[in-house]
N, C-alpha and C positions, 0 to 999 in steps of 0.2 A: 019778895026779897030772899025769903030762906029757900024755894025755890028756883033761883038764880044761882045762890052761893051751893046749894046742892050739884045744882047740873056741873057747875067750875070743877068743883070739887071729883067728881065724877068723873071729869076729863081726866083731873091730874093723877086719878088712882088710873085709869085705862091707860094714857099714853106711855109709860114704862112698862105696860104687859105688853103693850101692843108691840113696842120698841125690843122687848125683849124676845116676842117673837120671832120678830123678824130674822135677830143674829142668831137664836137657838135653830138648829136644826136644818138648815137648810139644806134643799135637796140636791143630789147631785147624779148623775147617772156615766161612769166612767169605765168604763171594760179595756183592758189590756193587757197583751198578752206579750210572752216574747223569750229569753233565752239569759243564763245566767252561770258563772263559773268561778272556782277558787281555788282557793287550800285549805284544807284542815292541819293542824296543829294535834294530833293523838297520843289522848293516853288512855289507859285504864286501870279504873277503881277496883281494886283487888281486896280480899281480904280471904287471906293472911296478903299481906303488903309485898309485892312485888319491885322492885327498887328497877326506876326506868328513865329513862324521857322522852322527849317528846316527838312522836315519829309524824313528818310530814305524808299526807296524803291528799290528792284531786278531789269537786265534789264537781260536778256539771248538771245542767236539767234546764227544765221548763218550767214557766212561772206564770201565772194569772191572779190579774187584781182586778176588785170591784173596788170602786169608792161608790157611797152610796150617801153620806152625809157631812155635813160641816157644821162645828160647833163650834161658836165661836172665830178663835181661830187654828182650830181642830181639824182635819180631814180624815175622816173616818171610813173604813172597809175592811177590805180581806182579802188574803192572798193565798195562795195555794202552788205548792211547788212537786215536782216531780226531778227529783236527781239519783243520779248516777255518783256513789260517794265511798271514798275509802275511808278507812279506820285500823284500830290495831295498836300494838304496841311494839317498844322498842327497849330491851335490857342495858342497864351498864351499871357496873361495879366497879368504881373507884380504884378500890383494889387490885383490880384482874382486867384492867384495860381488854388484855387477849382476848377476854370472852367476849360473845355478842350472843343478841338471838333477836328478830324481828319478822311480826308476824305482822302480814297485809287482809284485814278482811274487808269484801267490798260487801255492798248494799244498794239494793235501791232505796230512797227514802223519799215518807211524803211528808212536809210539813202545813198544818193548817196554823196560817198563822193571823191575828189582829192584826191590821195595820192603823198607827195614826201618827197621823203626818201635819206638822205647823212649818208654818212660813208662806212663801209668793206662790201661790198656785201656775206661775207660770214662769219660776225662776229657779230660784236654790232654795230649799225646804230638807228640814231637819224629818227624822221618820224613827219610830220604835216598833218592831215585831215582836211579838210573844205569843206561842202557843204548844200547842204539844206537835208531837212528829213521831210519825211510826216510821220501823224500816222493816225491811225483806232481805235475809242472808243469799245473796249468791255461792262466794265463792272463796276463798283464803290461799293464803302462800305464803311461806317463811321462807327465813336463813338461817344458819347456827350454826357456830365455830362449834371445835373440838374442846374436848378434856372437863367438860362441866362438872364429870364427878368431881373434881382433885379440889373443889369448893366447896366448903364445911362451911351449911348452912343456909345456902341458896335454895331459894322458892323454885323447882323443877320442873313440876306435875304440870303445867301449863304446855310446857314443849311442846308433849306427843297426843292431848288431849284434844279431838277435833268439838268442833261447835256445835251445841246439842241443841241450844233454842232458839230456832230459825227466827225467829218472830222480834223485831226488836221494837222500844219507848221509851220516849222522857220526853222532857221538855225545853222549847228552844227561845230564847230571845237575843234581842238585839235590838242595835244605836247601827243609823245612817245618814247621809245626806243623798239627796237627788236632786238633778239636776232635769228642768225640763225645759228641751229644746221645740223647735217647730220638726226637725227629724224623728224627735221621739223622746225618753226621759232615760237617764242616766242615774242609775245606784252603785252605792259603793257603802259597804257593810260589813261593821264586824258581828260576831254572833258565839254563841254558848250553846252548847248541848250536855243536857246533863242526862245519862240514862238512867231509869227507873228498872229497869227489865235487868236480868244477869245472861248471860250466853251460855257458860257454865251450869247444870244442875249444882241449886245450895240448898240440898236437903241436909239433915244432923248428919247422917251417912258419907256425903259429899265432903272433896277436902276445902271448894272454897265456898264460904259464905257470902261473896258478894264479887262478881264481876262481868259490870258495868261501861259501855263505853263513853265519854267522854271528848270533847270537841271543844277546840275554840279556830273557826270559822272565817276567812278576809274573803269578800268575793265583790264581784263585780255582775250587776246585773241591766239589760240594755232590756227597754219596754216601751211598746210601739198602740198608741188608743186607738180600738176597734171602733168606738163608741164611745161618744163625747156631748 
């Protein structure tokens, strides 16, 4: 009898691990690659404080995902992109409407980013990226009205000051949806970049202590699975 009631008992502690297996972790093997494009939204973190807004510039590249597991209902892997992205900033003063000044620096950038993705594995699915992202300085180009001096007060030293650290970092996340077709899958994505790195030397010597670029990100990306 207490033999009996053991083995029961036995079952009923096994069949919820076993149950629990089953949903934890399952495997997945999903590779895709494919093409991806937006706008960025640019500013940068200055200090001493630069007065700006927000200058529109292009990001474009190439994008590859593993998914490699499912939790729950979790879709878990990684992605990895390669674009083509502008940045920079853009002056205005309130005051002095006349003035401008806006500076375009490109980049290439890579971002390694988490991905995890909930909803219909073969429908509309909600998705959050996060991770870091380096970039590589190409190349730069401004504009700038006249008469700057005749403004007492104004942050200047920026102007004529070219970009000293090639090397850029921070960190990127973001909220999407995708959509996945029998054609391929379909993203649509806003995104955050926040730089950790400065472009400026901020030594005590230097005049700025912090400048930083800055992103907020809408893009659109189309992915076609190699491997399914």
């Amino acid at each position: 009898m207490y033999g009996l009631t053991g083995g029961i008992l036995l079952l009923l502690l096994l069949f919820p691990t076993q149950s629990l297996q089953a949903q934890v972790g399952e495997y997945r093997n999903v590779f895709s690659v494919g093409v991806g494009g937006g706008v960025n939204l640019n500013s940068v973190s200055f200090s001493p404080t630069v007065r700006q807004k927000n200058l529109m510039g292009m990001t474009a590249g190439l994008a590859a995902r593993y998914i490699s597991e499912k939790y729950f209902a979790l879709l878990c892997g990684a992605q990895l992109e390669i674009n083509f992205s502008q940045h920079g900033w853009s002056e205005f003063y309130e005051d002095f409407p006349h003035l401008s000044y806006t500076r375009t620096t490109n980049y290439v950038e890579i971002p390694f980013l988490a991905h995890i993705g909930m909803g219909n594995e073969r429908g509309l699915q909600f998705f959050l990226h996060a991770g870091p992202q380096v970039g590589f300085f190409l190349n730069d180009s401004y504009t700038m009205s006249d008469n700057w001096d005749t403004v007492s007060g104004a942050v200047t030293e920026q102007h004529d000051q070219a970009v000293e650290n090639k090397f850029d970092y921070g960190i990127v996340a973001g909220l999407g949806v995708e959509l996945h077709t029998n054609i391929g899958n379909f993203l649509l994505e806003g995104r955050y970049y926040y730089g950790l790195s400065d472009f400026y030397h901020s030594t005590k010597k230097d005049y700025f202590a912090r400048s930083a670029n800055t992103a907020i990100t809408v893009k659109a990306t189309y992915l076609f699975n190699l491997k399914k």
